[in-house]
C-alpha positions in Angstrom: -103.7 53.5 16.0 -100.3 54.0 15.4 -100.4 52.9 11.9 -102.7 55.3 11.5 -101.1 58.1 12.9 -97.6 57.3 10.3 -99.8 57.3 7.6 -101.2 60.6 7.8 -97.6 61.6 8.7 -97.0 60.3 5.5 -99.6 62.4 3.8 -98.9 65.4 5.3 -95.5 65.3 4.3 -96.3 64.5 0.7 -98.6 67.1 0.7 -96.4 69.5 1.6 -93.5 68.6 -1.2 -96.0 68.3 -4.1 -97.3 71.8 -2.8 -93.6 73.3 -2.5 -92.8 71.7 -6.1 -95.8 73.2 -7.8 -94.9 76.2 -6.7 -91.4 75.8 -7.7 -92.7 75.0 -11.2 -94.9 78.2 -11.2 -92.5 80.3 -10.3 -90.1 78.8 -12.8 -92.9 79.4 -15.6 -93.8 82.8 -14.9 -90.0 84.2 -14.8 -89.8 82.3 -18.1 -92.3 84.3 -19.7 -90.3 87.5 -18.5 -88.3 88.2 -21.2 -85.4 90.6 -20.2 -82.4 91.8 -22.4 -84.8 91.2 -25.3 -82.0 93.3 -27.2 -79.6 90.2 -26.6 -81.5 87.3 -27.8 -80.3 87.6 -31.3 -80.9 84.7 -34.1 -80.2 82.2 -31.4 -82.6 79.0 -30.1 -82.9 79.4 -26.6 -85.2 76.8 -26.0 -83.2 73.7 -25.2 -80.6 75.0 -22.4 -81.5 78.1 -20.7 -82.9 78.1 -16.5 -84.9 80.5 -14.9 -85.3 80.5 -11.2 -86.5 83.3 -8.7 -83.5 84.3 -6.6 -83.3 86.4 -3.4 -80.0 88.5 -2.3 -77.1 87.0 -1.3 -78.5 83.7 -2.6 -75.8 82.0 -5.5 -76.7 79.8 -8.1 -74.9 77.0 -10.4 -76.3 76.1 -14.0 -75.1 72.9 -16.0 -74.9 72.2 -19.5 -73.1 71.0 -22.6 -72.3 72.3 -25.6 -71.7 70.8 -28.7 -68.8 71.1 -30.7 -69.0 73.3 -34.3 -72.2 74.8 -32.6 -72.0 78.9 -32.2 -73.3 79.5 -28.8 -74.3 83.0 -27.3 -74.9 82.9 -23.6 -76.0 85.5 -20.9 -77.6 86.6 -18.2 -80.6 88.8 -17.1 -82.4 89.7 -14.1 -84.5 91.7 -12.2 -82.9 95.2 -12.3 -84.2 95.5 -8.3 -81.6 92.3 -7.9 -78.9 94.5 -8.2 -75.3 94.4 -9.9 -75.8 90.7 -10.9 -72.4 89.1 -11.2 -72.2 86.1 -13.6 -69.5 83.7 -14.7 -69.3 80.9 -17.5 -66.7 78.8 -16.2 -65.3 75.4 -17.9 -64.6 72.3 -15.3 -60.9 71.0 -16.1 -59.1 68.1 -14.3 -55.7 69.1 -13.3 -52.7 67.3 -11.5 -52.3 68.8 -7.7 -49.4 67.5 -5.7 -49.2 68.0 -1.8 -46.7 67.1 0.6 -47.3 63.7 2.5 -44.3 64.3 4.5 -40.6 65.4 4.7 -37.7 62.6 6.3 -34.4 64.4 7.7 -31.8 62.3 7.6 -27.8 63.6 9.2 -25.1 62.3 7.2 -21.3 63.1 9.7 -18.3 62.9 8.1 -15.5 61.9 10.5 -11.5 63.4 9.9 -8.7 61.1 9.4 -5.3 61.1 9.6 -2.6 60.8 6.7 -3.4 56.9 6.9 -7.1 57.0 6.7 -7.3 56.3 10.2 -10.1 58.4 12.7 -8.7 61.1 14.5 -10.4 61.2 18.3 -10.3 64.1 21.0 -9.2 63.5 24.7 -12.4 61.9 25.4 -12.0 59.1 22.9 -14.8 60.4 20.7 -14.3 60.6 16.9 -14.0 64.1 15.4 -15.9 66.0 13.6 -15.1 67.3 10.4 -18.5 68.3 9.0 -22.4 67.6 9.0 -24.9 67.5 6.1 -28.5 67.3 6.9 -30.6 65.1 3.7 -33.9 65.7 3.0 -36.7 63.6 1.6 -39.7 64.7 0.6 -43.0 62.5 -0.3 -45.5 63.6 -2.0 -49.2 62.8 -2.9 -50.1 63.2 -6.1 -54.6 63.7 -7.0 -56.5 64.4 -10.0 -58.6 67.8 -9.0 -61.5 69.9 -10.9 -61.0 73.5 -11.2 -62.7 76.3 -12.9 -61.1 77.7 -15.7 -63.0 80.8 -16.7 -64.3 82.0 -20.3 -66.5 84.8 -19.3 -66.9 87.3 -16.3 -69.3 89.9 -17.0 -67.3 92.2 -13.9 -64.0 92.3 -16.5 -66.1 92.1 -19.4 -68.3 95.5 -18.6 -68.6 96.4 -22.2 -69.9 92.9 -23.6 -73.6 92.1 -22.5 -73.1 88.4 -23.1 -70.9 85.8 -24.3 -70.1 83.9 -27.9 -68.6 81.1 -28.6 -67.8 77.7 -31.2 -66.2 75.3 -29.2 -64.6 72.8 -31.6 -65.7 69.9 -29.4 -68.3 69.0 -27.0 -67.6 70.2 -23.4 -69.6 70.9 -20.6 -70.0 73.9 -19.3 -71.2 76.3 -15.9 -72.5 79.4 -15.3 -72.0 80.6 -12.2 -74.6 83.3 -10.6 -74.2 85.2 -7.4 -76.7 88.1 -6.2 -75.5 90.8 -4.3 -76.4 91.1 -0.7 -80.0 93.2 0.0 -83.5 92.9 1.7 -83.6 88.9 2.0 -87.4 88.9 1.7 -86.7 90.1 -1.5 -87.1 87.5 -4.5 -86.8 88.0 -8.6 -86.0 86.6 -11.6 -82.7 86.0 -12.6 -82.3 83.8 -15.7 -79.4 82.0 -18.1 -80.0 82.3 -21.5 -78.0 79.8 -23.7 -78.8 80.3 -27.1 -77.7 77.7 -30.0 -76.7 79.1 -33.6 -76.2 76.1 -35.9 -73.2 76.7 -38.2 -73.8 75.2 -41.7 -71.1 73.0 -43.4 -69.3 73.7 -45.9 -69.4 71.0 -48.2 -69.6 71.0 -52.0 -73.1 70.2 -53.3 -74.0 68.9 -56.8 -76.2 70.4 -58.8 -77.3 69.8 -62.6 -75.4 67.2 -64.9 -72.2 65.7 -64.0 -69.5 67.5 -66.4 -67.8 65.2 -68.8 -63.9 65.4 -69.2 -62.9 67.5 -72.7 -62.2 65.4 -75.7 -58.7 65.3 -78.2 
């Protein structure tokens, strides 16, 4: 009986993820049919890269990807004008040195006077003099390899430039970085990253017609 009773567990709860996936899929397909900022798309392929997802406000997003070096690349996005001011970064993952303190050793180094023969002077008690204190200090520190965000694009310092263009000369991976302003929570709408690819041609002599023969004398 119990057996029985796991298994439809089981079921249930299967049921209810494949349900919450297909509708995560629908609602994926029908903001990609919504084609916002048409004026931006350009001569650029947008098909390999780009997300779409149905956002509510306050709600922040992350999107991943690479681009390839000697590729021209021109990224953006769009959303729902009832979404609000949509704020949107493309930000590039570096690895940096940070150093923090582990801790800090005090060490008090006393000179002691002497006499014109190098011997300690004392006081009336018998204890030595003196003549001056220097406090030494060591500091250790711990030394990690972090990621930080360096960013290319902010769309809230860029208010004149609808998206963003680049060439990297390598192959980097990159993140855009959504974030909805705050509103009616029940609220939900497209917001998608468009990450369009322009391939650059090479320039590269070709050959055409007969190879020229070197001149005679």
């Amino acid at each position: 009986m119990k057996s029985k009773i796991y298994m439809k567990k089981i079921v249930i709860t299967l049921a209810v993820i494949f349900c919450n996936l297909l509708v995560f899929i629908q609602t994926n397909a029908q903001c990609e049919k919504k084609k916002f900022c048409k004026e931006n798309l350009g001569d650029y392929d947008y098909r390999s890269q780009s997300s779409f997802a149905e956002l509510s406000p306050g709600d922040t997003s992350s999107v991943n990807f690479v681009l390839y070096g000697n590729q021209r690349y021109r990224i953006f996005v769009c959303s729902d004008p009832e979404l609000g001011d949509v704020s949107w970064k493309v930000v590039r993952p570096e690895r940096v040195t940070k150093r923090s303190i582990a801790s800090i050793k005090k060490d008090t180094a006393i000179v002691y006077k002497v006499d014109e023969n190098g011997d300690y002077i004392t006081d009336e008690s018998g204890n030595l003099v003196v003549k001056s204190k220097k406090v030494n200090t060591d500091t250790l520190w711990n030394t990690q390899r972090v990621a930080v965000d360096k960013v290319m694009f902010d769309n809230k310092k860029n208010s004149d430039k609808m998206f963003f263009e680049v060439t990297p000369k390598k192959t980097e991976r990159y993140i855009v970085r959504v974030s909805i302003p705050d509103g009616d929570p029940n609220f939900a709408g497209c917001s998608n990253v468009y990450i369009g690819k322009l391939p650059i041609e090479s320039k590269k002599f070709s050959k055409q017609g007969h190879q020229p023969t070197g001149d005679t004398y």
